[in-house]
CHARMM internal coordinates of N, CA and C (Angstrom, degrees):
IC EDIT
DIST 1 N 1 CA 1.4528
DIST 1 CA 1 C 1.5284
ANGL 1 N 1 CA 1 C 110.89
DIST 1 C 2 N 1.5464
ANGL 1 CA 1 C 2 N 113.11
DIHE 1 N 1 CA 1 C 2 N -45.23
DIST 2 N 2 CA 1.4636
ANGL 1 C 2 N 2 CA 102.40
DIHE 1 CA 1 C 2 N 2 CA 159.98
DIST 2 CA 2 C 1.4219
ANGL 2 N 2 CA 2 C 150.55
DIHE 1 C 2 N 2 CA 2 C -45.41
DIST 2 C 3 N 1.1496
ANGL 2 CA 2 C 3 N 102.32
DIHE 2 N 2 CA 2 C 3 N -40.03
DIST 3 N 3 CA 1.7244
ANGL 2 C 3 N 3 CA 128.23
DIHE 2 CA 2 C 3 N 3 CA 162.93
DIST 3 CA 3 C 1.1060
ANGL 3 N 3 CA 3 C 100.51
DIHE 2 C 3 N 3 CA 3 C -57.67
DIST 3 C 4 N 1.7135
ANGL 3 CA 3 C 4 N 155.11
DIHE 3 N 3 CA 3 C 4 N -56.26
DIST 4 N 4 CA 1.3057
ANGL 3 C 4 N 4 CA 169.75
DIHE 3 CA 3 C 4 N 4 CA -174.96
DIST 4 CA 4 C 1.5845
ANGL 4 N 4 CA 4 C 111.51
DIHE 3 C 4 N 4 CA 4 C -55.60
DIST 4 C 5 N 1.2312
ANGL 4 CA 4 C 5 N 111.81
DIHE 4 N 4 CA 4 C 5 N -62.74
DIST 5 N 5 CA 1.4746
ANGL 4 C 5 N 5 CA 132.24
DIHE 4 CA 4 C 5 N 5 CA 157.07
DIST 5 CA 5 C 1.9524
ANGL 5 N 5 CA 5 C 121.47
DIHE 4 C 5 N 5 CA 5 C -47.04
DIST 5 C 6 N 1.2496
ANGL 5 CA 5 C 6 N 114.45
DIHE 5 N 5 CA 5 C 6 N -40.49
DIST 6 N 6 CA 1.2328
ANGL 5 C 6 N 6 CA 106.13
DIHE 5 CA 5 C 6 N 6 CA 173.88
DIST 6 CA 6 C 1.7089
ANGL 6 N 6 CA 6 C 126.33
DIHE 5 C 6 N 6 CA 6 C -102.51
DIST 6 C 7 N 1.6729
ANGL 6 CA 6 C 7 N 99.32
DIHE 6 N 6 CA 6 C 7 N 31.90
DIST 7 N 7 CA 1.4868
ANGL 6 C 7 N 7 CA 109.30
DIHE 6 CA 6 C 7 N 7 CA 179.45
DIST 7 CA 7 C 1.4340
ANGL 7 N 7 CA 7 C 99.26
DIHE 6 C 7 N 7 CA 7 C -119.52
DIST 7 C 8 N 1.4721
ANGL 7 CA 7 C 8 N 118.69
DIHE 7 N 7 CA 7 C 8 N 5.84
DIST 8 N 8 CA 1.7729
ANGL 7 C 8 N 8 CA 119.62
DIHE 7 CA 7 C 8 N 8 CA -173.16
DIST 8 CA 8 C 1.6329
ANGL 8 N 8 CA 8 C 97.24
DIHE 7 C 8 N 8 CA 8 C -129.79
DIST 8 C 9 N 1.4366
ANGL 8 CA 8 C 9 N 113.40
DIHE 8 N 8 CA 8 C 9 N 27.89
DIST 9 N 9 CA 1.7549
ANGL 8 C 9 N 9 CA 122.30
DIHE 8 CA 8 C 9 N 9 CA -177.53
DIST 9 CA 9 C 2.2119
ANGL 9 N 9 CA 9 C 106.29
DIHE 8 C 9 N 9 CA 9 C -99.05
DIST 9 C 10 N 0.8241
ANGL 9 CA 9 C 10 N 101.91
DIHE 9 N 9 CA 9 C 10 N 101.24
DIST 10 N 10 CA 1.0575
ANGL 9 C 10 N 10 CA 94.56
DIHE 9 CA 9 C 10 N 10 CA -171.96
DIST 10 CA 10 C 1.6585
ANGL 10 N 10 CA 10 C 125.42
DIHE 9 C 10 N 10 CA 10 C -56.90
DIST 10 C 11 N 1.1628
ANGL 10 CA 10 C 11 N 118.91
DIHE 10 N 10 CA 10 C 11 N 152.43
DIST 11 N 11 CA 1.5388
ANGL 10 C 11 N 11 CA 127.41
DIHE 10 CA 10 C 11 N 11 CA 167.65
DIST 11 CA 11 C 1.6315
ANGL 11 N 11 CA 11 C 125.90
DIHE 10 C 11 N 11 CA 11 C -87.53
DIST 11 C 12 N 1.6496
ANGL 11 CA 11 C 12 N 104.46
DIHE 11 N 11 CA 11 C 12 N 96.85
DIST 12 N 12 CA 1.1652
ANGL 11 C 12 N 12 CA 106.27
DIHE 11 CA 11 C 12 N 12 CA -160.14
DIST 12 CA 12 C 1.3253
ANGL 12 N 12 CA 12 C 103.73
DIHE 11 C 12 N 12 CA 12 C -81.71
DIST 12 C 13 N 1.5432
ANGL 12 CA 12 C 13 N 133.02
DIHE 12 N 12 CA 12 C 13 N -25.72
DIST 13 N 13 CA 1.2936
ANGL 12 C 13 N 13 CA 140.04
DIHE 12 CA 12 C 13 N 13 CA -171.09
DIST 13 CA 13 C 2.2599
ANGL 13 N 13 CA 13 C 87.25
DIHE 12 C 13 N 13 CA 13 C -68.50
DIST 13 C 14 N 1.0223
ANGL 13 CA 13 C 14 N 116.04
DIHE 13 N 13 CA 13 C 14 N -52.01
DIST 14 N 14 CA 1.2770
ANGL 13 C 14 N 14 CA 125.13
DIHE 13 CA 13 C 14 N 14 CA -162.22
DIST 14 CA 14 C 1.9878
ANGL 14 N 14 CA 14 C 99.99
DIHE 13 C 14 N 14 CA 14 C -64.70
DIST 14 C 15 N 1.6048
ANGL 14 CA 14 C 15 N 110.35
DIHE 14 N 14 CA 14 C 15 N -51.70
DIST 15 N 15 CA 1.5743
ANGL 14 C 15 N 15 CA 109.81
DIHE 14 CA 14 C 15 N 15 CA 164.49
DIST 15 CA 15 C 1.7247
ANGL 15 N 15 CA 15 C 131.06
DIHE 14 C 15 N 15 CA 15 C -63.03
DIST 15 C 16 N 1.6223
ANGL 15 CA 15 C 16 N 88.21
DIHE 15 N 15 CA 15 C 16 N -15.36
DIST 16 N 16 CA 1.5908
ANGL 15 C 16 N 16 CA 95.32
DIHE 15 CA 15 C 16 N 16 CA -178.17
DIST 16 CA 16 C 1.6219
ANGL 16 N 16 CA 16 C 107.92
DIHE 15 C 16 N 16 CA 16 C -80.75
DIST 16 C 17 N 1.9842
ANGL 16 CA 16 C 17 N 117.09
DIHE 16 N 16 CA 16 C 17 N -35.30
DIST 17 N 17 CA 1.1269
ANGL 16 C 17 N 17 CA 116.33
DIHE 16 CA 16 C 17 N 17 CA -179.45
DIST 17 CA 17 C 1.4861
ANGL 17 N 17 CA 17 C 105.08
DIHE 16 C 17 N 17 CA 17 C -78.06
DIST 17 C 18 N 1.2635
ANGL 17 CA 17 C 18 N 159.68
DIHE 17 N 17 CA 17 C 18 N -45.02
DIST 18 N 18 CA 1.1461
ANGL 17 C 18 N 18 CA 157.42
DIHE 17 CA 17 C 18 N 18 CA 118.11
DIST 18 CA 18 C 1.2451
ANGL 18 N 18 CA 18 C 125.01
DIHE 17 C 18 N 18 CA 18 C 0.19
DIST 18 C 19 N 1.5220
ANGL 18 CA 18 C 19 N 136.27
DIHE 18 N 18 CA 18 C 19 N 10.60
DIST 19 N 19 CA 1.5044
ANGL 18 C 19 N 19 CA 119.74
DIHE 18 CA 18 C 19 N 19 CA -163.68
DIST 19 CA 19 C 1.6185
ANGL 19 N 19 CA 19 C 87.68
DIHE 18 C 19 N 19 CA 19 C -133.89
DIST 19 C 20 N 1.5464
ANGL 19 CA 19 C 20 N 102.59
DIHE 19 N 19 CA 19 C 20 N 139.57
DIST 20 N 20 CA 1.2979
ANGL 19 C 20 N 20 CA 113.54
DIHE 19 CA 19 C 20 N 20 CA 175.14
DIST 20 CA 20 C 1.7805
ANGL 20 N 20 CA 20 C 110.89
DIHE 19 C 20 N 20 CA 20 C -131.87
DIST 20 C 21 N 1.5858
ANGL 20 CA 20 C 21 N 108.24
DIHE 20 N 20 CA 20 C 21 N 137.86
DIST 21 N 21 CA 1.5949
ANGL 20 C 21 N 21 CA 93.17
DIHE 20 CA 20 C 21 N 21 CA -165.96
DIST 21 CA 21 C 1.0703
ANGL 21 N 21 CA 21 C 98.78
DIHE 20 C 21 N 21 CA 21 C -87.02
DIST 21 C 22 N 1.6122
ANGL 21 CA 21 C 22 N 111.07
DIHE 21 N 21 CA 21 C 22 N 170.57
DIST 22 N 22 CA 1.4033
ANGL 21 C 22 N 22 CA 129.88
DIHE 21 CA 21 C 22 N 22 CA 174.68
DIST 22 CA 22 C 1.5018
ANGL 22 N 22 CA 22 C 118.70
DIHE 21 C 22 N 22 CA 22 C -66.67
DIST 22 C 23 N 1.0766
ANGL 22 CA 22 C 23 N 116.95
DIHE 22 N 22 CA 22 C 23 N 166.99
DIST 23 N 23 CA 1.8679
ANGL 22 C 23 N 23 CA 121.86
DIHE 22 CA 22 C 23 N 23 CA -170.25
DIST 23 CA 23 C 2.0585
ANGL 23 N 23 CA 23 C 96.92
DIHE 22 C 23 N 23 CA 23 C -79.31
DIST 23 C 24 N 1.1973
ANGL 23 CA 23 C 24 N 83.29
DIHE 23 N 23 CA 23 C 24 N 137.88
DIST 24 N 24 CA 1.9387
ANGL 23 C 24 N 24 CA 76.14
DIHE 23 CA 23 C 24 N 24 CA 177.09
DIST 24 CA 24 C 1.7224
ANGL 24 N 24 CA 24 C 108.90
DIHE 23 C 24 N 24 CA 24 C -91.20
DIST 24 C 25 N 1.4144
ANGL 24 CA 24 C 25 N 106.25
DIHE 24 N 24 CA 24 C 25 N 160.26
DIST 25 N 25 CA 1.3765
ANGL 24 C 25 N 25 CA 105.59
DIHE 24 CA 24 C 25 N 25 CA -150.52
DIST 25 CA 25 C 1.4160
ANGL 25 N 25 CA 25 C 119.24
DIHE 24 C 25 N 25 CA 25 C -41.42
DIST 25 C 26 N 1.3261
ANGL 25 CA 25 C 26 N 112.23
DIHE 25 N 25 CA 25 C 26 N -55.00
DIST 26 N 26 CA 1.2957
ANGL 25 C 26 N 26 CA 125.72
DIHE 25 CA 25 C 26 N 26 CA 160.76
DIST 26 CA 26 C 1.3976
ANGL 26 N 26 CA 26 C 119.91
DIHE 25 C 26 N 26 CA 26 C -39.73
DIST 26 C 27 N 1.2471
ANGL 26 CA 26 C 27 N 132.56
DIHE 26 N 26 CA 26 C 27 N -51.06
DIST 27 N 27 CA 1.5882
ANGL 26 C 27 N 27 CA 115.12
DIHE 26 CA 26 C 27 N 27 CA -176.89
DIST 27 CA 27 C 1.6639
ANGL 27 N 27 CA 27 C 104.41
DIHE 26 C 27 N 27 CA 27 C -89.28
DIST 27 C 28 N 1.2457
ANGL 27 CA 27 C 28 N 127.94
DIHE 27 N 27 CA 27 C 28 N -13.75
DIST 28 N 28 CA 1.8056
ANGL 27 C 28 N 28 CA 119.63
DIHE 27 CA 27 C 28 N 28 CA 142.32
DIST 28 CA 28 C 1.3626
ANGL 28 N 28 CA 28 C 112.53
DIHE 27 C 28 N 28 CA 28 C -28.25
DIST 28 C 29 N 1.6517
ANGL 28 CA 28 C 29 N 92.78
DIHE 28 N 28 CA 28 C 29 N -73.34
DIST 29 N 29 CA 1.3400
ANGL 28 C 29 N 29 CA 86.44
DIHE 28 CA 28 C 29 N 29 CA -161.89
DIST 29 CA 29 C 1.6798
ANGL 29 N 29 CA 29 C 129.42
DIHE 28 C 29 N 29 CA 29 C -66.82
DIST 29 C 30 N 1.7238
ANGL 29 CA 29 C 30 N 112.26
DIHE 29 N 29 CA 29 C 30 N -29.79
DIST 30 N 30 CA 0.9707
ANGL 29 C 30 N 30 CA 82.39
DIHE 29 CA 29 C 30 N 30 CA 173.95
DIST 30 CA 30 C 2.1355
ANGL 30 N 30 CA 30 C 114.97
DIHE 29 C 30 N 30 CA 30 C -84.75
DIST 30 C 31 N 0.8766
ANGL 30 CA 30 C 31 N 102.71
DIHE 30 N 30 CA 30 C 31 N 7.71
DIST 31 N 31 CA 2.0231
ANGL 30 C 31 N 31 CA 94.95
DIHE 30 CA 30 C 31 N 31 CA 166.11
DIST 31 CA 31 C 1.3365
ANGL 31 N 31 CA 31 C 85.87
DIHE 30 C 31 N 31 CA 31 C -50.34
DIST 31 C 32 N 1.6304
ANGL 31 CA 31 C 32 N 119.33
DIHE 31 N 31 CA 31 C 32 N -73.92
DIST 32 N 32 CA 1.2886
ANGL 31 C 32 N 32 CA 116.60
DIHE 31 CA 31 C 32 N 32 CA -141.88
DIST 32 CA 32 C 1.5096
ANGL 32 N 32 CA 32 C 116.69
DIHE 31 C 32 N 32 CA 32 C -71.19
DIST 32 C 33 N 1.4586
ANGL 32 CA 32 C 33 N 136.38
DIHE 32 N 32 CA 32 C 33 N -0.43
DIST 33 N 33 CA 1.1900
ANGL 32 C 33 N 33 CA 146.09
DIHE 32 CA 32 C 33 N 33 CA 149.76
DIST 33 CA 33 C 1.0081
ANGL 33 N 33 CA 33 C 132.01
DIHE 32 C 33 N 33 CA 33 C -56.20
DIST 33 C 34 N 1.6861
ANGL 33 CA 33 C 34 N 107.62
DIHE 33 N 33 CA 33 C 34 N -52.62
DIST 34 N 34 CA 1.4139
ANGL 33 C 34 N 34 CA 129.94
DIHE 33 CA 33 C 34 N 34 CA 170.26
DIST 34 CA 34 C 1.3507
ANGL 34 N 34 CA 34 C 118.70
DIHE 33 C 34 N 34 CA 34 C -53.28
DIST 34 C 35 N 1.7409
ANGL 34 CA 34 C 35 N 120.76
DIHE 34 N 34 CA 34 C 35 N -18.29
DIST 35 N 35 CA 1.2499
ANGL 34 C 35 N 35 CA 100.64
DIHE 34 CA 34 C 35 N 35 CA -162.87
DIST 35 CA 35 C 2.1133
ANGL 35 N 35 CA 35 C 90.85
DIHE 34 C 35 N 35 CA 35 C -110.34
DIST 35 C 36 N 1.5286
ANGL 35 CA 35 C 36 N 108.14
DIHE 35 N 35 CA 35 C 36 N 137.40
DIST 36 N 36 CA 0.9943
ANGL 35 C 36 N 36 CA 115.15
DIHE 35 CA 35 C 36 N 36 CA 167.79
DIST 36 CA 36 C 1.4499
ANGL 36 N 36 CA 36 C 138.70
DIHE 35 C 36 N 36 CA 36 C -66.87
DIST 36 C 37 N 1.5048
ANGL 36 CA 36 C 37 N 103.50
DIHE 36 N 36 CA 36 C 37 N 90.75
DIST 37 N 37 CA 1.6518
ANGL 36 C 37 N 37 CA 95.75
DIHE 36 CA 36 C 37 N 37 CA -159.83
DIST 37 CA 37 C 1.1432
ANGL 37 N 37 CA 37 C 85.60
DIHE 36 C 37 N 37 CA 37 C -113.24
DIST 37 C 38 N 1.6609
ANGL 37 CA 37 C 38 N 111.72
DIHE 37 N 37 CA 37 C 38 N 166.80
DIST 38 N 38 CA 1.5141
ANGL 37 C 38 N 38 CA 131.83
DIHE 37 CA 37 C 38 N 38 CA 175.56
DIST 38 CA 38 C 1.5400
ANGL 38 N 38 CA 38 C 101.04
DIHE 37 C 38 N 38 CA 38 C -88.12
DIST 38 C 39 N 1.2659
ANGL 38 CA 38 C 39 N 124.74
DIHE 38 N 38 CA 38 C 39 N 124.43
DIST 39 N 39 CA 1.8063
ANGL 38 C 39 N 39 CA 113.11
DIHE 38 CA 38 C 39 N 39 CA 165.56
DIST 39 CA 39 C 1.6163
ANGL 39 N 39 CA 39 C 98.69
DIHE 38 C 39 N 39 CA 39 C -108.90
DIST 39 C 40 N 1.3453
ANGL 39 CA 39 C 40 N 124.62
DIHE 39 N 39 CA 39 C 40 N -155.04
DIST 40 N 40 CA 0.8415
ANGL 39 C 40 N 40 CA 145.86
DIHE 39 CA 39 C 40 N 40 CA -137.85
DIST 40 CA 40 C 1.7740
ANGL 40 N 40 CA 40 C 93.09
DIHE 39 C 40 N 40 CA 40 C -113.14
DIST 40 C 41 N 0.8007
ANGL 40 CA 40 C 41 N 143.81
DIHE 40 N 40 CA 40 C 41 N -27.22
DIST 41 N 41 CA 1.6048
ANGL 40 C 41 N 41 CA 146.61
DIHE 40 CA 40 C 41 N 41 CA 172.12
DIST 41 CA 41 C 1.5257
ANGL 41 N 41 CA 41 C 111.42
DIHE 40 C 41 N 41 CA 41 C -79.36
DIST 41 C 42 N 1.6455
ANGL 41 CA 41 C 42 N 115.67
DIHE 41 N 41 CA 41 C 42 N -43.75
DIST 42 N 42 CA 1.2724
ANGL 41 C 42 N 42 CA 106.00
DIHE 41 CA 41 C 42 N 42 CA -177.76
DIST 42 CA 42 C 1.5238
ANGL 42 N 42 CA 42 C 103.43
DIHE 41 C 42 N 42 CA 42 C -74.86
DIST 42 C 43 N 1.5310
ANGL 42 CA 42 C 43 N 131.56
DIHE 42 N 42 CA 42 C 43 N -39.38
DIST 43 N 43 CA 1.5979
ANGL 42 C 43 N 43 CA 122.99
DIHE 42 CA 42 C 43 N 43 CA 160.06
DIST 43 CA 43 C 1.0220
ANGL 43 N 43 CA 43 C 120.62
DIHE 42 C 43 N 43 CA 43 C -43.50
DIST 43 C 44 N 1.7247
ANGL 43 CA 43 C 44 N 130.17
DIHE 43 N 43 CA 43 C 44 N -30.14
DIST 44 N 44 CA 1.3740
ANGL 43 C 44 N 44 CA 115.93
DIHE 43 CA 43 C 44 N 44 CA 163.20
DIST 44 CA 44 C 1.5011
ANGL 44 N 44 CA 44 C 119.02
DIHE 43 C 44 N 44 CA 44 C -86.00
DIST 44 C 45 N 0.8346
ANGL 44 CA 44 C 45 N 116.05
DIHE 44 N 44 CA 44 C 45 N -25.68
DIST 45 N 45 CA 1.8063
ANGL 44 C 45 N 45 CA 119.97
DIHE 44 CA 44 C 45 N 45 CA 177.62
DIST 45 CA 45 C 1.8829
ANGL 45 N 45 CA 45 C 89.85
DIHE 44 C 45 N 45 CA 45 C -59.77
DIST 45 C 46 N 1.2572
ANGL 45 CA 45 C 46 N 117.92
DIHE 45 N 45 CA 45 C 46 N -75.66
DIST 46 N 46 CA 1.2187
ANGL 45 C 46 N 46 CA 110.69
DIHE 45 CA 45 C 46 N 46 CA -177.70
DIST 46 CA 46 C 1.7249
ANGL 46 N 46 CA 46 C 129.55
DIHE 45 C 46 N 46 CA 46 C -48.37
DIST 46 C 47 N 1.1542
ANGL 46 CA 46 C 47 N 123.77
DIHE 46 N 46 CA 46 C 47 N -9.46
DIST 47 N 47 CA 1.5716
ANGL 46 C 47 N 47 CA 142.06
DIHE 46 CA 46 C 47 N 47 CA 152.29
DIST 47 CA 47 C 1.1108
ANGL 47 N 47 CA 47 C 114.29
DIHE 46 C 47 N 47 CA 47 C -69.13
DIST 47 C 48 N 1.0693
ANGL 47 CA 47 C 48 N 121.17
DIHE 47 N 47 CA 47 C 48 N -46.57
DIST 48 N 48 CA 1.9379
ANGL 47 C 48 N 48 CA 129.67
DIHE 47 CA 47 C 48 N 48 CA 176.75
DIST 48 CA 48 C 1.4032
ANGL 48 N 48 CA 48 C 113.69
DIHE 47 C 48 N 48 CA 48 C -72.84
DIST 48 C 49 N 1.6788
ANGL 48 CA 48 C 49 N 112.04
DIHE 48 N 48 CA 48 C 49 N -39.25
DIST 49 N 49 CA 1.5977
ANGL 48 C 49 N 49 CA 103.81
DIHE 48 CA 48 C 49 N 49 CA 162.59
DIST 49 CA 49 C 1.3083
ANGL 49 N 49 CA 49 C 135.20
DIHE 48 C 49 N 49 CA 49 C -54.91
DIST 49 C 50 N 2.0197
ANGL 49 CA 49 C 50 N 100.28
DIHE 49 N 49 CA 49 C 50 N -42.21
DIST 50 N 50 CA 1.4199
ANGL 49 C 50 N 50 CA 123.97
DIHE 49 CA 49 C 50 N 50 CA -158.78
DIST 50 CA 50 C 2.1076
ANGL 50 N 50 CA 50 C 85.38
DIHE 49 C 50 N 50 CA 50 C -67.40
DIST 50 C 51 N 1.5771
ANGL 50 CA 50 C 51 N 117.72
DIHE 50 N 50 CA 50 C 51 N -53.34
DIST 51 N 51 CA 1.1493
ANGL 50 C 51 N 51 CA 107.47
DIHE 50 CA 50 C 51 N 51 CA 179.45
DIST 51 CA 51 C 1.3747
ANGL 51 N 51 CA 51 C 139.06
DIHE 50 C 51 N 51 CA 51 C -56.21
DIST 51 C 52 N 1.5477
ANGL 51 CA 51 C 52 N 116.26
DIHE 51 N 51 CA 51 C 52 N -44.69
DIST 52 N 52 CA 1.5333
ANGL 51 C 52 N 52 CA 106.91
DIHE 51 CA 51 C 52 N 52 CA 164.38
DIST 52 CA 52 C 1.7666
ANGL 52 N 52 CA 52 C 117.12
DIHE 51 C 52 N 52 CA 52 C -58.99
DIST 52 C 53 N 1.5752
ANGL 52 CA 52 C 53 N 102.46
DIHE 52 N 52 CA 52 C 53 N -46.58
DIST 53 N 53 CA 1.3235
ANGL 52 C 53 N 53 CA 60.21
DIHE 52 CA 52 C 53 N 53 CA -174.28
DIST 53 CA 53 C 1.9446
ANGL 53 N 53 CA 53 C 128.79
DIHE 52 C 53 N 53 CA 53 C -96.36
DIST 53 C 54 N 1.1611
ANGL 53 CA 53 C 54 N 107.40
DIHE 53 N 53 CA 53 C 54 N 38.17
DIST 54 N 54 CA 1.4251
ANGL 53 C 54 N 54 CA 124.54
DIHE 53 CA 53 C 54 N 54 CA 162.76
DIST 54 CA 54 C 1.3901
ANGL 54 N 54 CA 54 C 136.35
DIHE 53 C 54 N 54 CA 54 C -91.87
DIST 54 C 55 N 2.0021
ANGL 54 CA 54 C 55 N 85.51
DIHE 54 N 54 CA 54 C 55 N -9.27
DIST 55 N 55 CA 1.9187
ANGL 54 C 55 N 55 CA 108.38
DIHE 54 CA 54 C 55 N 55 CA 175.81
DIST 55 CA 55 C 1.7393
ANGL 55 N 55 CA 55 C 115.75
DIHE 54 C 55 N 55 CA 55 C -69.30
END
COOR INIT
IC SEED 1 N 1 CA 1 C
IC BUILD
């Protein structure tokens, strides 16, 4: 059972070279500002245009 047990021990030297931290709140947020996505308001703003001026 010992032999079994020390093949599921993790490698912290091996997770420590591998580990990258997360963005701190502030530079999240602005990535996620920066990037120009369409949501759900500018599809309706653009529906409300497409209709007036098609009236």
């Amino acid at each position: 059972m010992a032999e079994k047990d020390r093949s599921i021990m993790i490698n912290f030297e091996e997770e420590l070279k591998n580990f990258k931290p997360s963005l701190e709140v502030e530079e999240a947020e602005q990535a996620i500002y920066n990037h120009e996505l369409t949501d759900m308001t500018d599809v309706l703003k653009e529906m409300m245009q497409e209709l007036k001026h098609n009236m």
